[in-house]
C-alpha positions as CSV (number, residue, x, y, z in Angstrom):
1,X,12.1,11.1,-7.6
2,X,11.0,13.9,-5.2
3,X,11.8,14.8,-1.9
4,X,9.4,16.5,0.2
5,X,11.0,17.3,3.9
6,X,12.5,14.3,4.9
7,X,10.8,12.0,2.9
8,X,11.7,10.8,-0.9
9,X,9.4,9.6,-3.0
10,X,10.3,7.4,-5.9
11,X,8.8,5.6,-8.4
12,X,9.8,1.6,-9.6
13,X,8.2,0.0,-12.4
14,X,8.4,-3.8,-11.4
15,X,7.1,-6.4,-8.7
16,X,6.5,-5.1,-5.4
17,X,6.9,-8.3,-3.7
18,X,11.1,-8.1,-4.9
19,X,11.3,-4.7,-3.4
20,X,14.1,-4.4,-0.1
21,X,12.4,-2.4,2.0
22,X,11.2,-2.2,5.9
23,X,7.7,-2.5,5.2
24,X,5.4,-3.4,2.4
25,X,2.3,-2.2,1.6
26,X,-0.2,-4.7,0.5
27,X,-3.9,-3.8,-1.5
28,X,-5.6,-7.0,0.6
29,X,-9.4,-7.9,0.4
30,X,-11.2,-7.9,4.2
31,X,-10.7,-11.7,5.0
32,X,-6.9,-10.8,5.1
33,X,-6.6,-14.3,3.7
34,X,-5.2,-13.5,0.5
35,X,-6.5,-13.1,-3.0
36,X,-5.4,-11.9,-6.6
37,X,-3.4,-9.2,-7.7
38,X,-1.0,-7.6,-5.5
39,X,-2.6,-9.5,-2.3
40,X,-2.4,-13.1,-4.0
41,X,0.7,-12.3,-4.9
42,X,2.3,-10.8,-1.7
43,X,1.4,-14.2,0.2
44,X,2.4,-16.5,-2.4
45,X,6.2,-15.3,-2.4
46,X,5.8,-14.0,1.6
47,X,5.0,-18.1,2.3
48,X,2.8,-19.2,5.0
49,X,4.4,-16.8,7.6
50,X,1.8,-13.9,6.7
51,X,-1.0,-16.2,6.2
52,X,-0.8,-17.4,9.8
53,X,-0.5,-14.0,11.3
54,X,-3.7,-12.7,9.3
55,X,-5.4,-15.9,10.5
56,X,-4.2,-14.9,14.2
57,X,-5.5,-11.3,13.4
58,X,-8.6,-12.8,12.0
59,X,-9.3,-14.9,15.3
60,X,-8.4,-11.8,18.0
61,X,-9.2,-7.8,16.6
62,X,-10.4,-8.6,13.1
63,X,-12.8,-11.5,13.5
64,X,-15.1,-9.6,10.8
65,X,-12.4,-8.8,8.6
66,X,-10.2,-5.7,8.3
67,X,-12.4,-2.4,7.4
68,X,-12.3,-0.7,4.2
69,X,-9.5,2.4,4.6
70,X,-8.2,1.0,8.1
71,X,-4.1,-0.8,8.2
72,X,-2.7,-3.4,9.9
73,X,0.6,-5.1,9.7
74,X,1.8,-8.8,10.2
75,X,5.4,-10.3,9.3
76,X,6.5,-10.0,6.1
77,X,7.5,-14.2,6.1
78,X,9.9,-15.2,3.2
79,X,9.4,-11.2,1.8
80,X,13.0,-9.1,2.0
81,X,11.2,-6.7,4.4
82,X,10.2,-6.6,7.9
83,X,6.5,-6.3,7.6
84,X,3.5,-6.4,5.2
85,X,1.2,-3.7,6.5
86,X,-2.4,-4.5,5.1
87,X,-4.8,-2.1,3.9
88,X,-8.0,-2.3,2.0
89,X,-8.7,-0.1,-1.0
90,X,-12.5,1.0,-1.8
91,X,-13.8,-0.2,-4.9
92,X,-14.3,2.5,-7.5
93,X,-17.9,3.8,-8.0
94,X,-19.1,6.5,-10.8
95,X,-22.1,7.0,-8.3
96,X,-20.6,7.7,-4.8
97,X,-17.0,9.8,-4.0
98,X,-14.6,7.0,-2.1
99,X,-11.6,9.2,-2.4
100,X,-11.6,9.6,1.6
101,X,-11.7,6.2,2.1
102,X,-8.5,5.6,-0.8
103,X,-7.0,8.5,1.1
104,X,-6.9,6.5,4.4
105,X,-5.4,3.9,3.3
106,X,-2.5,5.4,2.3
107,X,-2.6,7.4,5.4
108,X,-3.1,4.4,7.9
109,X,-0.6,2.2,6.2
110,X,1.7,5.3,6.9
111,X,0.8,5.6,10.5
112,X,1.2,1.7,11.3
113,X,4.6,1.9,9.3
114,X,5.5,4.7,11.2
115,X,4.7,3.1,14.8
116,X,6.5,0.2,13.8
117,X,9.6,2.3,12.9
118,X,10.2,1.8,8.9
119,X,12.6,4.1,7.2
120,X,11.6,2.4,3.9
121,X,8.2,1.6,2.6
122,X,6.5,0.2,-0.5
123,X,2.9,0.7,-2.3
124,X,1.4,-0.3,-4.6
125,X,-1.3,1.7,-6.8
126,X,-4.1,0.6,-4.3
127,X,-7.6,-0.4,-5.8
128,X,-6.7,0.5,-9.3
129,X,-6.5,-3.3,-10.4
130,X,-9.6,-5.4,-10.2
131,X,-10.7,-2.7,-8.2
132,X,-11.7,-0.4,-11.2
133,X,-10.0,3.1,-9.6
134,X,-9.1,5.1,-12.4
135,X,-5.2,4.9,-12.4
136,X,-4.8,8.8,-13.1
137,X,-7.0,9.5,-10.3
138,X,-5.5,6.8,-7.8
139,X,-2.5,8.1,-8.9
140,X,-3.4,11.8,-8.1
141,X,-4.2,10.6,-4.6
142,X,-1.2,8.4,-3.3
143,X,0.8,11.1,-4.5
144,X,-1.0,13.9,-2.4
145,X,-1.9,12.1,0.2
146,X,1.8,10.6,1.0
147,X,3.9,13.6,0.0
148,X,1.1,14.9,3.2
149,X,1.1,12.6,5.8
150,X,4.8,10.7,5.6
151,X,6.6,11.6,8.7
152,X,9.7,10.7,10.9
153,X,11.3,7.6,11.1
154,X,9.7,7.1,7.2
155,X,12.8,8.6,4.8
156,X,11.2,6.9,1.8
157,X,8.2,6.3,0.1
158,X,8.2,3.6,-3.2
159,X,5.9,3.4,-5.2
160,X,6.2,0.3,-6.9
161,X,4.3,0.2,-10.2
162,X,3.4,-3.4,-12.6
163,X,3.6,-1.8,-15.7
164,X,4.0,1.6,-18.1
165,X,0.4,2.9,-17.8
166,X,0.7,3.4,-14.0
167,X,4.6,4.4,-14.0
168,X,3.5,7.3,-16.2
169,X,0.2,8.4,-14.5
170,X,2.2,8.1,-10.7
171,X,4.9,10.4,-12.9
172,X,2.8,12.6,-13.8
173,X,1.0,13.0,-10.8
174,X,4.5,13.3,-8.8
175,X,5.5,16.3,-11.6
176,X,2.1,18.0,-10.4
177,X,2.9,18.1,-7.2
178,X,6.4,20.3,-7.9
């Protein structure tokens, strides 16, 4: 755990979609219609609640899909949170630097939490599943990038990790930040 200002930042090694928090964060694909990994997993326990409201965002703003680094949040259905704030990681690429675009996730999903009013938010390690990011790397990045841009009304930041490898690269990366 670290606390930076007024924000703490701790980690969890479990399933994000068990976490009691205001919002969560959720690594989604464009369509906003669900998926595998945290996504697939995030609307199967959140119920049909969150895949109606991504079908609503999908028919009004976001007919082409949600952008690559931008957030947006719909209810959090059967979740124990308030919302599910959607963001979609980059793909990893040995060829072309995404890091600003991994960087804006975290930082959008922290501005819509923060317009919305969470006190209490959870990530997960975005785009280092299926994705391919690096974890150490990814890691490196939620870490800087959150113990930067969390503000007021946010008091904590989870990261919520699935299993040992990314609890220890997200503690690391927390202890280099010290």
């Amino acid at each position: 755990m670290r606390t930076s200002s007024a924000v703490t930042v701790t980690l969890v090694r479990g399933d994000i979609t068990r976490q009691s928090v205001d919002a969560v964060v959720n690594a989604a694909n464009s369509s906003l219609l669900g998926g595998g990994g945290v996504d697939g997993a995030i609307h199967r326990r959140g119920g049909p609640e969150i895949l109606a409201a991504c079908r609503e965002l999908r028919a009004s703003k976001y007919g082409k899909g949600l952008r690559t680094g931008q957030a947006v949040a719909t209810t959090a259905g059967k979740l124990d949170a308030r919302w599910v704030v959607h963001t979609v990681g980059p793909v990893w690429s040995s060829a072309e630097d995404r890091s600003a675009l991994l960087e804006s996730c975290y930082r959008e999903a922290l501005r819509v939490a923060v317009e919305l009013g969470a006190r209490t938010i959870a990530f997960p390690a975005i785009s280092t599943g299926i994705y391919g990011w690096p974890m150490d790397d990814g890691a490196r990045i939620a870490v800087r990038t959150v113990l930067a841009e969390a503000a007021a009304p946010v008091e904590e930041v989870r990261f919520v990790l699935f299993d040992a490898h990314a609890y220890v690269e997200f503690e690391e990366a927390l202890a280099a930040q010290a």
